[in-house]
Structures are given as C-alpha cells and as structure tokens.
N, C-alpha and C positions, 0 to 999 in steps of 0.2 A: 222735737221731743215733746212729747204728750205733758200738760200740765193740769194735775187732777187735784179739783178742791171734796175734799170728804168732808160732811155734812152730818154729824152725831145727831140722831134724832131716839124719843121713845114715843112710844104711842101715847096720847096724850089722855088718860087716863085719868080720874079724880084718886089721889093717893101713892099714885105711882109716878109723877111730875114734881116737878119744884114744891117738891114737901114740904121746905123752908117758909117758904111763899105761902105756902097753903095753910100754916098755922097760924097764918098774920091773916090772908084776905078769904079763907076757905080753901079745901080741897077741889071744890068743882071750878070756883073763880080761877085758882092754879092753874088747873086743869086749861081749860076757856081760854087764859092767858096764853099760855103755851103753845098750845093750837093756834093761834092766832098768829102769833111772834114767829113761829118755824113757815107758817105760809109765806107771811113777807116777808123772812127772811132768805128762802130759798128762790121766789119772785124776786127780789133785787139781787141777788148776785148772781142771775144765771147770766153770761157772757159767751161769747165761742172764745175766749182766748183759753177759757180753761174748759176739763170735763167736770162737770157734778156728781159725783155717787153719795146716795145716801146710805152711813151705817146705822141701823134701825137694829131696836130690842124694843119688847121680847122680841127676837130672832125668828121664830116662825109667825107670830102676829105681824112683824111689822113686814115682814118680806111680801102678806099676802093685803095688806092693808090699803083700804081707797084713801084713806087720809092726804097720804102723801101724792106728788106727782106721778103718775104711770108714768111718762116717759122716760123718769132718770133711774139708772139702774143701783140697786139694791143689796146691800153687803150685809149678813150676819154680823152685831159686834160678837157674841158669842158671850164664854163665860167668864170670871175675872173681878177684877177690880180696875179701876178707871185705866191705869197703865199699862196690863194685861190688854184690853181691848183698843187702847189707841195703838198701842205696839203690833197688835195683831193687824190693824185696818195700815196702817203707814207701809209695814212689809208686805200684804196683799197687793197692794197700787201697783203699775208698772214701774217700768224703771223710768225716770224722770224724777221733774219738782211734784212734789206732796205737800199740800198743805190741810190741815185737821183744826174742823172747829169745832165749839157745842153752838146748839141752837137757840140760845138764850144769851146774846150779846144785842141788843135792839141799836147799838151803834154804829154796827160794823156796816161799811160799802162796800162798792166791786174797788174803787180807791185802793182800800185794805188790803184787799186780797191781792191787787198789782202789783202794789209794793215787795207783799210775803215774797210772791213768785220773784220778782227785781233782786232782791235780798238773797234768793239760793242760788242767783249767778256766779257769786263768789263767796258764800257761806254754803257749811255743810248741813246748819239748821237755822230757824226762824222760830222766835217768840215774838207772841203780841201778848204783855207784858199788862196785868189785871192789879189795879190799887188794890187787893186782898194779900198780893201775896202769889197770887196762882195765875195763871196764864189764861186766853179765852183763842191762842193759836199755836199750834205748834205743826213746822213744817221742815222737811227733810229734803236732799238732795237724793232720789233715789238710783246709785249707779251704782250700787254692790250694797252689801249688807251693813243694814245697820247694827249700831253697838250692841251687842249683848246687854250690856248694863243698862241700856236706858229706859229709865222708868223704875228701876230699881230701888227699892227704898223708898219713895217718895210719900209722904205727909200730904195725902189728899184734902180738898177743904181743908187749909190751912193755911198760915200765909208763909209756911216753909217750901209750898209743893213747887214754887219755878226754881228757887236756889237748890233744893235737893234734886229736881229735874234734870240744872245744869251742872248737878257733880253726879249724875249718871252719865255725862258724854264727856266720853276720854278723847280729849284733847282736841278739837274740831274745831271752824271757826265758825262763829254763831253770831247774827243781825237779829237786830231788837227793833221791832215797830212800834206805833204811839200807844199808851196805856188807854186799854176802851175794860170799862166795869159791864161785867155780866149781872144778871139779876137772880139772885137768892132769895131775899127777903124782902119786904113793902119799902123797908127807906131806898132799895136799888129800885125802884119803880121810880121811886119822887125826885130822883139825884139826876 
C-alpha cells in the first residue's frame, strides 16, 4: 500500500507568506524565509518509503510554478479555510496512510514522518501535536471515507484548533508524535 506525505506549500510571495513573520522581520525577509525553509524542507524528507505531492496555492500559480520541484507532483488546495483544504487534499490521496504537513516546521525529519506512517498501523489518525495549541501534522488511515465531521468547527491559529480537531473525529483511534513548534512569528525563529 502506497504511503503518500502531502506537503502544503504557497508561493512564496512578499505579503502573501508568514504575515505573522513578516510584521516582525518584513514582508520580503517572510517571504525569503519561506522560500528557503520549504526547499529544505522538501530536500530532507524526500525518501522512497513514501510518495511526496505537493498542495500548492494560489492553485493555478503554484501548479505552474519553477519554485518548487518539477518532479514531484501537484495538487490544487483550492478554495476554503485551512480545514476545507486539508479535508479536500487527505480525501484526494489514494487509499492508504496519508500524512499532511505545512511547510514551515524547520524541525521535522524523515524520523517524523516514519513514525506518522508507524502510528496509522493501528490508528485511524495521526497528530504531531504544536506547543500553540495547533498541530504541524495530521495523518489518516486511508481505506474508506473519512468522517464527515472532521475539521468541523475548528478554531484555526488558536490553541483550540487540535482539541477541536479531535472532537471532529467520531470515535477512532488516534497516535500522537513528539510536539515540533512551526514558525509564525520572530521569537518561533529564536526558540
């Protein structure tokens, strides 16, 4: 069974990138960051044990975009709110383990991503579990449909969005990995 890691990317753009970031260290510095951090982040975790796709917005920029790798292939997130589009890229994937990150965790290894995949041997999801509050993975068993509900409700940027996450998934059994902080703001750069 095919084990696919999805990879959330946007075009790295001055303003349209780690906004957060970008009122602390500038828009273009964001920017720059960003760009930088998704290259080596998709250079360290390319593996055969899994596939890579990247889901890229904007949706027609990023599908035709030199930024990213040409070889790995290219999924619209489309339109939505964070849970909208991770809901849409997890149910695209074939059926197998699924695991979904964003591109701004400067911690995570291919490690990480073993474990996720280890974890949906006998879970039917997988969080890697963010000190804010919010998560920087979530990964699914994919052999029928997932919940309806999940993503439901959830309190994006906030540090409700994994507790409300996991009272979107009715009743399933879910594996938790080690807490890795993504980067928003300038003190997530120095921590």
């Amino acid at each position: 069974m095919q084990r696919t890691l999805v990879i959330m990317v946007k075009e790295p753009r001055p303003g349209r990138v780690k906004t957060r970031l970008g009122r602390d260290i500038g828009m273009v510095g964001a920017a720059w960051w960003f760009r930088h951090q998704t290259r080596s982040l998709i250079r360290r975790l390319r593996d055969p044990r899994w596939h890579i796709v990247l889901a890229v917005s904007p949706d027609r920029e990023g599908l035709t975009s030199r930024i990213w790798p040409a070889d790995l292939p290219r999924a619209a997130q489309g339109q939505g709110d964070l849970g909208d589009r991770m809901g849409r890229m997890l149910r695209a994937m074939p059926n197998g383990p699924v695991c979904l990150i964003g591109a701004d965790i400067p911690g995570i290894t291919r490690g990480h991503i073993a474990q996720a995949f280890k974890g949906l041997g006998s879970a039917q999801m997988v969080f890697g579990p963010a000190p804010d509050g919010g998560y920087w993975l979530v990964g699914a068993q994919r052999f029928g449909a997932l919940p309806q509900s999940l993503f439901r409700d959830v309190r994006w940027s906030t540090k409700h969005a994994l507790a409300d996450t996991l009272a979107s998934v009715s009743g399933g059994r879910v594996a938790f990995l080690d807490h890795l902080r993504d980067v928003d703001t300038v003190d997530d750069l120095n921590s």
